[in-house]
DRENPAMAR-438964 format. One record per residue: residue number from 1; residue in one letter; x, y, z of N, C-alpha, C in turn. Coordinates in Angstrom, 2 decimals. Layout:
N
[pt NUM "A" [X Y Z] [X Y Z] [X Y Z]]
...
***
This chain:
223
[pt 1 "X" [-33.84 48.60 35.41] [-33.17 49.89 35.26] [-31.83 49.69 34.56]]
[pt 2 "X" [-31.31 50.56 33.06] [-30.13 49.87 32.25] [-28.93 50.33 33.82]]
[pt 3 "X" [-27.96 50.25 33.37] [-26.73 50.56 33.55] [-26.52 51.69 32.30]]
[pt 4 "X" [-25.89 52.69 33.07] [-24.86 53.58 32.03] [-23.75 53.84 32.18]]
[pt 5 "X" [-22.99 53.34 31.34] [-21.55 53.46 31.31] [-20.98 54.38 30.71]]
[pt 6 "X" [-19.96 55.64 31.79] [-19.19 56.89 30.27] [-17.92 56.68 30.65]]
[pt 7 "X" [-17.34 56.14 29.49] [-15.82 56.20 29.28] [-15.55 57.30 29.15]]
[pt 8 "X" [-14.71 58.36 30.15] [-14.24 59.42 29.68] [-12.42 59.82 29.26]]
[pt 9 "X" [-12.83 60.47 28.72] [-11.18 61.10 28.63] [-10.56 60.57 27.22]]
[pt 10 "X" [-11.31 59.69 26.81] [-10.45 58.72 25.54] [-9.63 59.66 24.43]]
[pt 11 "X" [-8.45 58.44 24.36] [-7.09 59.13 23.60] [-7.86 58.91 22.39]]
[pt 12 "X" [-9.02 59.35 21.56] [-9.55 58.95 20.23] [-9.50 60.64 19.64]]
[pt 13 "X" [-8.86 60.60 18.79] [-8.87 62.49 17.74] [-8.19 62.28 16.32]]
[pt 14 "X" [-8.19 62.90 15.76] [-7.83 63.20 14.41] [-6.93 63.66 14.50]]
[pt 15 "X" [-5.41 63.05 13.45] [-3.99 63.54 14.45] [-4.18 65.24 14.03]]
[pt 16 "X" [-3.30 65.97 14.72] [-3.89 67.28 14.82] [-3.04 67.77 13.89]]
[pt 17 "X" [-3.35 68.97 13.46] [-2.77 69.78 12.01] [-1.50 69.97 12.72]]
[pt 18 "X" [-0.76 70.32 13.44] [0.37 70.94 14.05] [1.58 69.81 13.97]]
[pt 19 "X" [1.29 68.08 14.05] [2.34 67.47 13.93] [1.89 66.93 12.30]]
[pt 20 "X" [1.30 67.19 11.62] [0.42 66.16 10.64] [1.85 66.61 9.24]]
[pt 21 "X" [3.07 67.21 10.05] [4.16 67.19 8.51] [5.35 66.32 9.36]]
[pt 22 "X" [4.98 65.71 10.70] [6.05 65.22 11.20] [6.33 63.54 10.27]]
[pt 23 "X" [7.38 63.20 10.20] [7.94 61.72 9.20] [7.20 61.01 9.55]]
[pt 24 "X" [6.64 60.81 11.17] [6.42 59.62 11.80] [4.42 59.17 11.34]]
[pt 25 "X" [3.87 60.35 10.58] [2.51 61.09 10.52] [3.27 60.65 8.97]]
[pt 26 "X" [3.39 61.32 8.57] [3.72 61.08 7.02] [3.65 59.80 6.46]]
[pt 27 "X" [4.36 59.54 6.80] [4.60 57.56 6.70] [3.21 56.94 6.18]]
[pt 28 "X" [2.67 57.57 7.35] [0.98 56.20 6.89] [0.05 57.02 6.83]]
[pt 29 "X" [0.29 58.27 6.94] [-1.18 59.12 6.38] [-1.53 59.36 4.93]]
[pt 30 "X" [-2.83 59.02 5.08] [-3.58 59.35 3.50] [-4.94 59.30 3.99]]
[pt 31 "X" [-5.49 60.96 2.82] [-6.09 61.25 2.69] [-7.90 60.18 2.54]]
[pt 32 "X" [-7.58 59.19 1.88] [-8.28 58.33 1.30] [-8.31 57.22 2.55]]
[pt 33 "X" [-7.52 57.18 3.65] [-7.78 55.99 4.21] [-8.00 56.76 5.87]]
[pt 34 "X" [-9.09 56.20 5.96] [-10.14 56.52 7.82] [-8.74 56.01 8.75]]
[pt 35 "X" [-8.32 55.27 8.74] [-7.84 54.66 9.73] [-6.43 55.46 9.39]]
[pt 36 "X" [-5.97 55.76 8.79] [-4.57 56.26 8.95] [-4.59 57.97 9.62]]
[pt 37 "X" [-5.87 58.28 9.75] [-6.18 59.85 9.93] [-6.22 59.94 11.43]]
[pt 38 "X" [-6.22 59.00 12.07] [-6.83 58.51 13.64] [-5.31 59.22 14.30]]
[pt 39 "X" [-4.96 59.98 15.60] [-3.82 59.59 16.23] [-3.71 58.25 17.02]]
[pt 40 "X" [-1.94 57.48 16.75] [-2.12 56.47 17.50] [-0.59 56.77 18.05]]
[pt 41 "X" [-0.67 56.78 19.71] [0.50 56.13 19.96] [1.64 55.33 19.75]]
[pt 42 "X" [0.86 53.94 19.46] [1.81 53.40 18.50] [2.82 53.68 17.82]]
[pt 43 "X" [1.95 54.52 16.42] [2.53 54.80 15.16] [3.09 56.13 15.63]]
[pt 44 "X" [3.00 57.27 15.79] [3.05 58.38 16.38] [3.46 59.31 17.39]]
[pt 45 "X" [4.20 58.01 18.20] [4.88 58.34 19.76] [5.75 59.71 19.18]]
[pt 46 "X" [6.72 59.53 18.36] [8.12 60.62 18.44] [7.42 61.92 18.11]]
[pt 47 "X" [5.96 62.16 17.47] [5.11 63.25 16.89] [4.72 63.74 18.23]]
[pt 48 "X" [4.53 63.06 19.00] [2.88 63.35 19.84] [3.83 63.67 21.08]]
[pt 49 "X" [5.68 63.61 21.42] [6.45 64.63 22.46] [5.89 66.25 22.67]]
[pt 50 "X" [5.36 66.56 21.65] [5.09 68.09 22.00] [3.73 68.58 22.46]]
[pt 51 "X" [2.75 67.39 22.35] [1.38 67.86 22.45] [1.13 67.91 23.66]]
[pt 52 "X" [0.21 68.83 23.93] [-0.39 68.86 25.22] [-1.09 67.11 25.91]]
[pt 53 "X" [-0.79 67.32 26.96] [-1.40 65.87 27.92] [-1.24 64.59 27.23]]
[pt 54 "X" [-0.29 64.18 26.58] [0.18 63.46 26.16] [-0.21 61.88 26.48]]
[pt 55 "X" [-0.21 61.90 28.03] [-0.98 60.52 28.87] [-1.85 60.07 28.58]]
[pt 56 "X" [-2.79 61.33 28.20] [-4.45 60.77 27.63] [-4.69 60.51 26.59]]
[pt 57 "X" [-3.44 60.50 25.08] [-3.99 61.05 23.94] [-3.17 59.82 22.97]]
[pt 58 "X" [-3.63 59.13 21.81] [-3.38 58.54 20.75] [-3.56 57.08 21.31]]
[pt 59 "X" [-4.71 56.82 22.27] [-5.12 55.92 22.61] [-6.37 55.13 22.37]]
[pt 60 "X" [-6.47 54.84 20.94] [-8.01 54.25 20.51] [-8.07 52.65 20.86]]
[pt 61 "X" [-6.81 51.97 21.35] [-6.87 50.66 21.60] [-7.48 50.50 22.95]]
[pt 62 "X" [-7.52 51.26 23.86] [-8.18 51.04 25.13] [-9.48 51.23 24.89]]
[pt 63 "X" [-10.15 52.48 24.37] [-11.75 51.85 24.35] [-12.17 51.30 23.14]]
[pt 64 "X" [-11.57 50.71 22.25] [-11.46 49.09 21.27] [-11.70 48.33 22.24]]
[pt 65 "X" [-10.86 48.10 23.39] [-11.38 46.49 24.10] [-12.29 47.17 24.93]]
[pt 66 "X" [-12.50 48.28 25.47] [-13.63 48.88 26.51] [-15.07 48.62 26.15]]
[pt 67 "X" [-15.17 48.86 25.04] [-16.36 48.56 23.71] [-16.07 47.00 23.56]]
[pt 68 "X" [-15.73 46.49 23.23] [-15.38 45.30 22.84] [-16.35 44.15 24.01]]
[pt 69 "X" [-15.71 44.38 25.02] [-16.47 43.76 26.31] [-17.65 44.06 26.95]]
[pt 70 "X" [-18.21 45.52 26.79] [-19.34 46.17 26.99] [-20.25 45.67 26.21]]
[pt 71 "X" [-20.00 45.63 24.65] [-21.06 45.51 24.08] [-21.38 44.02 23.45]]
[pt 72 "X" [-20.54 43.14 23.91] [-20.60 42.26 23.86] [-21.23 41.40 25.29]]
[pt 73 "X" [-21.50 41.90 25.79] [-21.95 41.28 27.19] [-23.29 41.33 27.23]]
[pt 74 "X" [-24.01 40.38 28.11] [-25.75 39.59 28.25] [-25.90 40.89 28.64]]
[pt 75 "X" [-25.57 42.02 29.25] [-26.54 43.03 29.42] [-26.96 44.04 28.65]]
[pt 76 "X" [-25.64 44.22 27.41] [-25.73 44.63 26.31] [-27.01 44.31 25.82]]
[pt 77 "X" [-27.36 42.70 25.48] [-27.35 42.22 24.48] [-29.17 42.13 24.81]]
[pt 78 "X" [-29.48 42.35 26.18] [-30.79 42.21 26.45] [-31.10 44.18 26.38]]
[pt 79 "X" [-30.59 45.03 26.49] [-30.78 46.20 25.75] [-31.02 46.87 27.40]]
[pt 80 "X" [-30.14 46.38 28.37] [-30.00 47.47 29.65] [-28.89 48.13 29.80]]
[pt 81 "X" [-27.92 48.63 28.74] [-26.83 49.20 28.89] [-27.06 50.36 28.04]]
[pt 82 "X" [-26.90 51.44 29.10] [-26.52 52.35 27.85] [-25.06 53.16 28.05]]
[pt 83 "X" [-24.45 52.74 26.53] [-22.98 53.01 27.01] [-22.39 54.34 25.79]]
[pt 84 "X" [-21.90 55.27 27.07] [-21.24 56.40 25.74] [-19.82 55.85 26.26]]
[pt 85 "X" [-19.07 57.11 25.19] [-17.95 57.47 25.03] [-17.49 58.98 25.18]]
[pt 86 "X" [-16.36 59.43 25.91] [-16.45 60.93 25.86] [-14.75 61.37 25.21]]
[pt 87 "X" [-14.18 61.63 24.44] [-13.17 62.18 24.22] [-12.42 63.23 24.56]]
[pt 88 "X" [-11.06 63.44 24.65] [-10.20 64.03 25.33] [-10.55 65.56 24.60]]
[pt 89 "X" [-11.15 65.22 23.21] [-11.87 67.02 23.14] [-12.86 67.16 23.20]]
[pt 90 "X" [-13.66 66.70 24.23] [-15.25 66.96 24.85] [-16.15 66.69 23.76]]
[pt 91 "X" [-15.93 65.68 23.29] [-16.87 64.64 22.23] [-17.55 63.84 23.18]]
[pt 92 "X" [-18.81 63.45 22.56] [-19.52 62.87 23.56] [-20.42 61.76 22.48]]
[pt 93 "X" [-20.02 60.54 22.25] [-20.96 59.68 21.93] [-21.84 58.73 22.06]]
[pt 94 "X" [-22.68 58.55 21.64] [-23.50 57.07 22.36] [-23.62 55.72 21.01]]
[pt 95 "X" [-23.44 54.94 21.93] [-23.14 53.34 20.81] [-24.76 52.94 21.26]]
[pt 96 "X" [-25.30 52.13 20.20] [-26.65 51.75 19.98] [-26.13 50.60 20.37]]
[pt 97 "X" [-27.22 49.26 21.40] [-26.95 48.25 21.53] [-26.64 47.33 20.82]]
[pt 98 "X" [-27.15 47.48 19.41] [-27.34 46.28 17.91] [-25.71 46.86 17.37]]
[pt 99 "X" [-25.11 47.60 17.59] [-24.03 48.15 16.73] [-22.74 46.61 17.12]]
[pt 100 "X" [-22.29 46.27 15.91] [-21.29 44.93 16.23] [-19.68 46.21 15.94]]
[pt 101 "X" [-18.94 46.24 16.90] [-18.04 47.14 16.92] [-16.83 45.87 16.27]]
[pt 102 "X" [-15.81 46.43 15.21] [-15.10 45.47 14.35] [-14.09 45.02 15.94]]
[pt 103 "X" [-13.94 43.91 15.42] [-12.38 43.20 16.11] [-11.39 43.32 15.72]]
[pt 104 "X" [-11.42 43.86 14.34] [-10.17 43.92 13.82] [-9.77 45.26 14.31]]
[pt 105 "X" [-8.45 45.55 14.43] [-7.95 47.01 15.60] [-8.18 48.31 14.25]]
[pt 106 "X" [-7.54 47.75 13.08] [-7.52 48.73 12.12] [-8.83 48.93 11.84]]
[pt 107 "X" [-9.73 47.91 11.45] [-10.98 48.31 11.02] [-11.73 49.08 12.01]]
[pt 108 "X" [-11.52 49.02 13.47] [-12.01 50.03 14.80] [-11.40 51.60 14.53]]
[pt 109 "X" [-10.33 51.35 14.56] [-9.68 53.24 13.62] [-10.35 53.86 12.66]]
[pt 110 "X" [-10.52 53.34 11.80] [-11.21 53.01 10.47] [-12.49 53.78 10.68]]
[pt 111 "X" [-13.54 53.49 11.52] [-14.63 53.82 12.05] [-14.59 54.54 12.58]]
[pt 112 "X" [-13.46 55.24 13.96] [-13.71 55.91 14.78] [-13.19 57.50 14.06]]
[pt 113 "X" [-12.08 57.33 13.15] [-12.25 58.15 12.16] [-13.13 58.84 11.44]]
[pt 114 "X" [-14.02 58.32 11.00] [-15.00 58.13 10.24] [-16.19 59.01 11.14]]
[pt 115 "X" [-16.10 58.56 12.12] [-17.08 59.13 13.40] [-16.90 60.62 13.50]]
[pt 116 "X" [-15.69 60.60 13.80] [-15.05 62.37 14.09] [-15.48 62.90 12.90]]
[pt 117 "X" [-15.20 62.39 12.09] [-14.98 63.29 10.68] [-17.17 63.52 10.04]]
[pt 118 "X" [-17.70 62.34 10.53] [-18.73 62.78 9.95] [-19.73 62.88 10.87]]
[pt 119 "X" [-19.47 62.67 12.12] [-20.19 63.37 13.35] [-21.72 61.71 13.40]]
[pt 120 "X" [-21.65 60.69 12.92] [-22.47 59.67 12.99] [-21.64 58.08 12.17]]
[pt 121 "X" [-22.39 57.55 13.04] [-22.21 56.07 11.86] [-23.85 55.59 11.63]]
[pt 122 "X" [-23.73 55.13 10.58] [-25.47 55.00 10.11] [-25.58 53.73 9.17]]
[pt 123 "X" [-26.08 52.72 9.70] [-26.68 51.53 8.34] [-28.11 51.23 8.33]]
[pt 124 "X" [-28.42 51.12 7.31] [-29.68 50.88 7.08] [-30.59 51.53 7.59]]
[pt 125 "X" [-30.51 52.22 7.94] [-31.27 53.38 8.55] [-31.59 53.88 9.53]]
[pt 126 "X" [-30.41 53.08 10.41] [-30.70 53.04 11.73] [-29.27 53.55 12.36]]
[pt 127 "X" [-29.26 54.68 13.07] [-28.09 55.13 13.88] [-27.21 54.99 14.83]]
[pt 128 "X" [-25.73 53.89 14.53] [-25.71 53.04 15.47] [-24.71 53.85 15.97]]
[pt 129 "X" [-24.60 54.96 15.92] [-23.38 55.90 17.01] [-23.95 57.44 16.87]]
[pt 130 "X" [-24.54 58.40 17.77] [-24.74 59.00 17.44] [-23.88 59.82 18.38]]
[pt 131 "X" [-23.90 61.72 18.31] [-23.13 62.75 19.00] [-23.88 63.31 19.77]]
[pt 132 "X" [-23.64 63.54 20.85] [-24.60 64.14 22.00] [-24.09 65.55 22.21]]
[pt 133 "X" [-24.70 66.57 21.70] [-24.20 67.77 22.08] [-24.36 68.43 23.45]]
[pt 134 "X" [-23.58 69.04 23.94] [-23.30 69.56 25.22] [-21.87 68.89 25.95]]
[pt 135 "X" [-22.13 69.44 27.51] [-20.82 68.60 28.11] [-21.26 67.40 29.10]]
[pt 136 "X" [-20.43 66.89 29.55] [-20.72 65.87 30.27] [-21.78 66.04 31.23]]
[pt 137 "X" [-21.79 67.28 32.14] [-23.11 67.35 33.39] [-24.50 67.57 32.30]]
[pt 138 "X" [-24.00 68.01 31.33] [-25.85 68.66 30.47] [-26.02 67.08 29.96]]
[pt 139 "X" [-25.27 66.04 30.02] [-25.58 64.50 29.90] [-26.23 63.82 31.08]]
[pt 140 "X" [-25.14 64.09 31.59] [-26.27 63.38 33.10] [-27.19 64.13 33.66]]
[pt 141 "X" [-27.76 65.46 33.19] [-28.86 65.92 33.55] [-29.78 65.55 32.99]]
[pt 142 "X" [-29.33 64.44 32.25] [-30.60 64.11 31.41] [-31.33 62.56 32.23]]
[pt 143 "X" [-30.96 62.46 33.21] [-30.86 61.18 33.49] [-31.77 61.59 34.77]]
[pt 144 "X" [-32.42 60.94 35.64] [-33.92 61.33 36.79] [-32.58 61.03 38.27]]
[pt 145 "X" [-32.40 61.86 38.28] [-31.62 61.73 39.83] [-31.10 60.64 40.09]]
[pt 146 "X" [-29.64 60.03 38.73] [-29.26 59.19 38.80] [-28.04 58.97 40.17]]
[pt 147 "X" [-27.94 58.02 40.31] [-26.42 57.78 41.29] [-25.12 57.53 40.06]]
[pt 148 "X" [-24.45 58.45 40.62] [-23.41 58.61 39.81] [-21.84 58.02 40.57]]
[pt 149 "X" [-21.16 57.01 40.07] [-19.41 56.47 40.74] [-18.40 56.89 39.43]]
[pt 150 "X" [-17.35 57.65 40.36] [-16.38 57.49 39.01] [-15.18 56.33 40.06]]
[pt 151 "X" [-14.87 55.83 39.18] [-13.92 54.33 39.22] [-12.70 55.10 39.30]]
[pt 152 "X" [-11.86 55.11 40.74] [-10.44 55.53 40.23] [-9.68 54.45 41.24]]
[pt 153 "X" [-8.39 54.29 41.08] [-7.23 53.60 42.14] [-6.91 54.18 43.10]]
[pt 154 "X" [-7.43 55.73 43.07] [-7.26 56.39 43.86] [-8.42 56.87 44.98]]
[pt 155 "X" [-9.60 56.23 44.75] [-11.11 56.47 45.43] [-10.99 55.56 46.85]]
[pt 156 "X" [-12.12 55.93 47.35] [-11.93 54.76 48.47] [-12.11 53.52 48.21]]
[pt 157 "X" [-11.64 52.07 48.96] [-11.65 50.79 48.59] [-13.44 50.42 48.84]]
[pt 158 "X" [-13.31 50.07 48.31] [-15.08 49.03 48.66] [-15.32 47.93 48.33]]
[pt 159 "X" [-15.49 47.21 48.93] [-15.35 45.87 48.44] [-16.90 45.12 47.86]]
[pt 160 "X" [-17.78 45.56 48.63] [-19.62 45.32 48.45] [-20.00 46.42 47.23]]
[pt 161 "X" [-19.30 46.52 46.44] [-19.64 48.10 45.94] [-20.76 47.35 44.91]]
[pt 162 "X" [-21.17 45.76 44.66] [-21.90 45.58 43.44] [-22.96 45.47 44.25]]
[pt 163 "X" [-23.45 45.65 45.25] [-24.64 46.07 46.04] [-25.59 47.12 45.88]]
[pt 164 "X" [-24.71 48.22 45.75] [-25.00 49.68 46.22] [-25.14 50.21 43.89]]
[pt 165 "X" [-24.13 49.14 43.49] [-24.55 49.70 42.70] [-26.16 48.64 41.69]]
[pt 166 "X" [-26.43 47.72 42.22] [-27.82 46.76 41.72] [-28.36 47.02 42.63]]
[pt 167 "X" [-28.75 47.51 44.07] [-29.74 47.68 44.85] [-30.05 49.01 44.90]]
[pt 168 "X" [-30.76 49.31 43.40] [-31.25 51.21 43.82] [-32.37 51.17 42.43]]
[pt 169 "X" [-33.23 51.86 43.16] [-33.92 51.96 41.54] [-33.59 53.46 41.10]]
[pt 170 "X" [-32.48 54.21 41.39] [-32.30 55.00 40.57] [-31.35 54.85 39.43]]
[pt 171 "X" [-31.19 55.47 38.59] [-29.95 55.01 37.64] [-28.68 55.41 38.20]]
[pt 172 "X" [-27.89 54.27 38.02] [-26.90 53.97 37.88] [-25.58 54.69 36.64]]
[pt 173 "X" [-25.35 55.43 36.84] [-24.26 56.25 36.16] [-22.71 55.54 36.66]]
[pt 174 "X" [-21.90 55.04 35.77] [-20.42 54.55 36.30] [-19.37 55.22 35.24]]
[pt 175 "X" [-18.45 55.90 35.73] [-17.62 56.66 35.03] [-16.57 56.34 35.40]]
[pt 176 "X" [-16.12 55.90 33.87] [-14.09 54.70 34.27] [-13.81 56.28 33.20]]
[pt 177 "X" [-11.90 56.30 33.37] [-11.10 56.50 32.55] [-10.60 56.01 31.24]]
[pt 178 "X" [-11.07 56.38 30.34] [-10.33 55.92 29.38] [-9.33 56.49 28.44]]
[pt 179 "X" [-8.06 56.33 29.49] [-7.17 56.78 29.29] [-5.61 56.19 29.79]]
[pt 180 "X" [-4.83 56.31 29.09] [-3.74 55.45 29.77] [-2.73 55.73 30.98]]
[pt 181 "X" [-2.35 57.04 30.93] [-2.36 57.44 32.49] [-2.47 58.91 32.61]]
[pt 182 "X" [-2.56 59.28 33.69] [-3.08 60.33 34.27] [-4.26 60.35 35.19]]
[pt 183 "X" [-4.79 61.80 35.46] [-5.69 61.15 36.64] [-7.36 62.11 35.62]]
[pt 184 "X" [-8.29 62.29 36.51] [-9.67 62.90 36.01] [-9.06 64.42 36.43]]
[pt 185 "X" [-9.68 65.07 34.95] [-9.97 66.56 35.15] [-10.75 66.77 36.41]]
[pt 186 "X" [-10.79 68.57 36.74] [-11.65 68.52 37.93] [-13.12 68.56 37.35]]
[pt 187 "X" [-13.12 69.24 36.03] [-14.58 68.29 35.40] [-15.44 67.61 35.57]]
[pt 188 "X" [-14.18 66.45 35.21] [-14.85 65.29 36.07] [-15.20 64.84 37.51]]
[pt 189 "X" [-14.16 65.05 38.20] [-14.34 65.04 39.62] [-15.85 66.07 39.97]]
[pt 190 "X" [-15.96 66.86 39.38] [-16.92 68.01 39.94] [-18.84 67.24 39.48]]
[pt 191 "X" [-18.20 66.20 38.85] [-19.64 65.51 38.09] [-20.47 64.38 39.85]]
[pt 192 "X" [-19.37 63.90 40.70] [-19.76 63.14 41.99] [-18.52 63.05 43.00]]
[pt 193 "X" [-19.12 62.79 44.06] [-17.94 62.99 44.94] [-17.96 61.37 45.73]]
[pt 194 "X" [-18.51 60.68 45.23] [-18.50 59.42 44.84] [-17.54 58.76 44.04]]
[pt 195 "X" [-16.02 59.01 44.45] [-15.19 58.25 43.45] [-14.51 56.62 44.40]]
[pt 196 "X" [-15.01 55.41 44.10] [-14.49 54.53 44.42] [-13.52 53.65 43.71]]
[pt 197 "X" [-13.45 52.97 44.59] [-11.97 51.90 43.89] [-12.53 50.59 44.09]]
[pt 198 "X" [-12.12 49.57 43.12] [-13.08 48.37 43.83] [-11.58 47.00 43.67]]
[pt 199 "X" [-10.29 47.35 43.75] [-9.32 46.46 44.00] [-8.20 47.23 44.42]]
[pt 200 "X" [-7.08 46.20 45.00] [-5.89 46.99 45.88] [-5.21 46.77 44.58]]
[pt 201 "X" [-5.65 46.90 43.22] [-4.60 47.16 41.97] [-5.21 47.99 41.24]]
[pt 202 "X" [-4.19 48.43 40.42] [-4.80 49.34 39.56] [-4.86 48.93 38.11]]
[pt 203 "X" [-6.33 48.84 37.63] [-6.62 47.97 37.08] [-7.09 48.67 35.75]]
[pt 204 "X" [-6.79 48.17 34.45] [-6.86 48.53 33.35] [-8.53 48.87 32.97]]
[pt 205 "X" [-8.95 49.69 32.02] [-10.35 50.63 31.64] [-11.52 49.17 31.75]]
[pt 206 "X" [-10.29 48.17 30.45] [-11.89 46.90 30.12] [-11.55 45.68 31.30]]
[pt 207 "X" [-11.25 46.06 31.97] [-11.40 44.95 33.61] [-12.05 45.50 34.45]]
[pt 208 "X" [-12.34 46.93 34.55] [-13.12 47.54 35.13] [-14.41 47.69 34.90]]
[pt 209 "X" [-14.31 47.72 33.24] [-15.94 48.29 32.86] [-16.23 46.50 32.80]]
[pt 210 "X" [-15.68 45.27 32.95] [-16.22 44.05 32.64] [-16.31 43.63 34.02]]
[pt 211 "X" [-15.57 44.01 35.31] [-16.36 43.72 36.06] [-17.64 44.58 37.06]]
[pt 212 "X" [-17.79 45.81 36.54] [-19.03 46.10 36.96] [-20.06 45.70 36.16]]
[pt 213 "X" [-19.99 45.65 34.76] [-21.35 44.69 34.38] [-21.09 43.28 34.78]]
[pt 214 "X" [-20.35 42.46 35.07] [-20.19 41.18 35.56] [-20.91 40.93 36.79]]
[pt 215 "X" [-20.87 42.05 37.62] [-21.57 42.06 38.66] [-22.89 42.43 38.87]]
[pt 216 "X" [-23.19 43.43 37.83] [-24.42 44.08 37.52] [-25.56 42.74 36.96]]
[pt 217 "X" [-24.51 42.27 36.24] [-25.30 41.32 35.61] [-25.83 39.98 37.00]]
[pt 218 "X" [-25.22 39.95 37.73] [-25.15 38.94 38.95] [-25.77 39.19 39.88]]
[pt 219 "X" [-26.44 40.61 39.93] [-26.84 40.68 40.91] [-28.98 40.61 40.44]]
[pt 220 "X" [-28.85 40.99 38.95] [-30.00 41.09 38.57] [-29.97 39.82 37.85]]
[pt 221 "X" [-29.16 38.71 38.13] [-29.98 37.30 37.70] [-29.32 37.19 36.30]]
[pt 222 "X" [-28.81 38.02 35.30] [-28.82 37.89 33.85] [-27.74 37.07 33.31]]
[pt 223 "X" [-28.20 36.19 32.46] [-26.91 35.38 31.81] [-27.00 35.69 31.16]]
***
């Protein structure tokens, strides 16, 4: 039975028309280049004071390494993961297991740009990111009476939690934040009432999503 992993909330958007004449936007935007079109914190902090939810937003480096470790991992790689992405404007994507996501940070902008703007990534004929229309519950309704955890610091502690989540033959749904702070819409909360914590720290998106497949992977034998 795969694992499904949804990063939600991610700071990933197209900087928005409203700061896109601010100096700090000016500087490195062009038309011609994917990666300069991306909002980034980084580049963008003194722009991005006025925008709404600010906590969640110009953050494409967190699911860069979220992806990074997901899809690079033996469970990836034997084709039991299925891992989306959901964005802070109710974008909803899914990464194909064969897809090699760049290491380089710019060339990841580059792409995720590219994504927004043309709604797929596609080589050779094969669709290695596609858009899932609807919202998050018309996603997991697609799934046979999966068990659903969302990961917070704020859920209850559990310490056996890689039990409960490798001993079920239903699917497995795990929903981290990907976001840098703040907490889950009630959205989200309203998706399970199943929100656990699995350390007395509060622990960054790709330590989370690497140790539930770490464990996932451990409990079903997989190197």
């Amino acid at each position: 039975m795969p694992l499904i992993i949804i990063l939600v909330d991610c700071g990933i958007e197209l900087i928005p028309r409203e700061i896109r004449h601010h100096s700090a936007v000016r500087k490195n935007f062009s038309s011609q280049i994917y990666a300069s079109q991306l909002l980034d914190n980084a580049l963008h902090h003194t722009a991005m004071k006025n925008l709404d939810n600010p906590g969640k937003r110009g953050r494409p480096d967190i699911a860069h390494l979220c992806l990074l470790n997901a899809l690079g991992s033996p469970l990836n790689k034997i084709g039991n993961l299925s891992l989306f992405i959901h964005t802070i404007n109710n974008k909803i994507f899914k990464f194909d297991s064969d897809i090699r996501i760049a290491r380089n940070y710019n060339r990841f902008k580059g792409l995720m740009a590219k994504l927004l703007i043309e709604g797929s990534i596609n080589a050779n004929g094969i669709q290695l990111i596609s858009q899932r229309e609807g919202t998050l519950q018309n996603l997991i309704d697609k799934f046979k009476n999966p068990e659903i955890f969302l990961f917070s610091s704020k859920g209850k502690l559990i310490y056996d939690y890689y039990k409960f989540i490798g001993d079920t033959s239903k699917p497995v749904v795990a929903i981290i934040g990907g976001f840098q702070k703040s907490k889950f819409s009630q959205e989200i909360l309203n998706l399970s009432n199943n929100v656990i914590s699995i350390s007395n720290y509060s622990l960054d998106a790709w330590v989370v999503i690497s140790k539930i497949i770490n464990y996932y992977e451990f409990y079903h034998k997989i190197i």
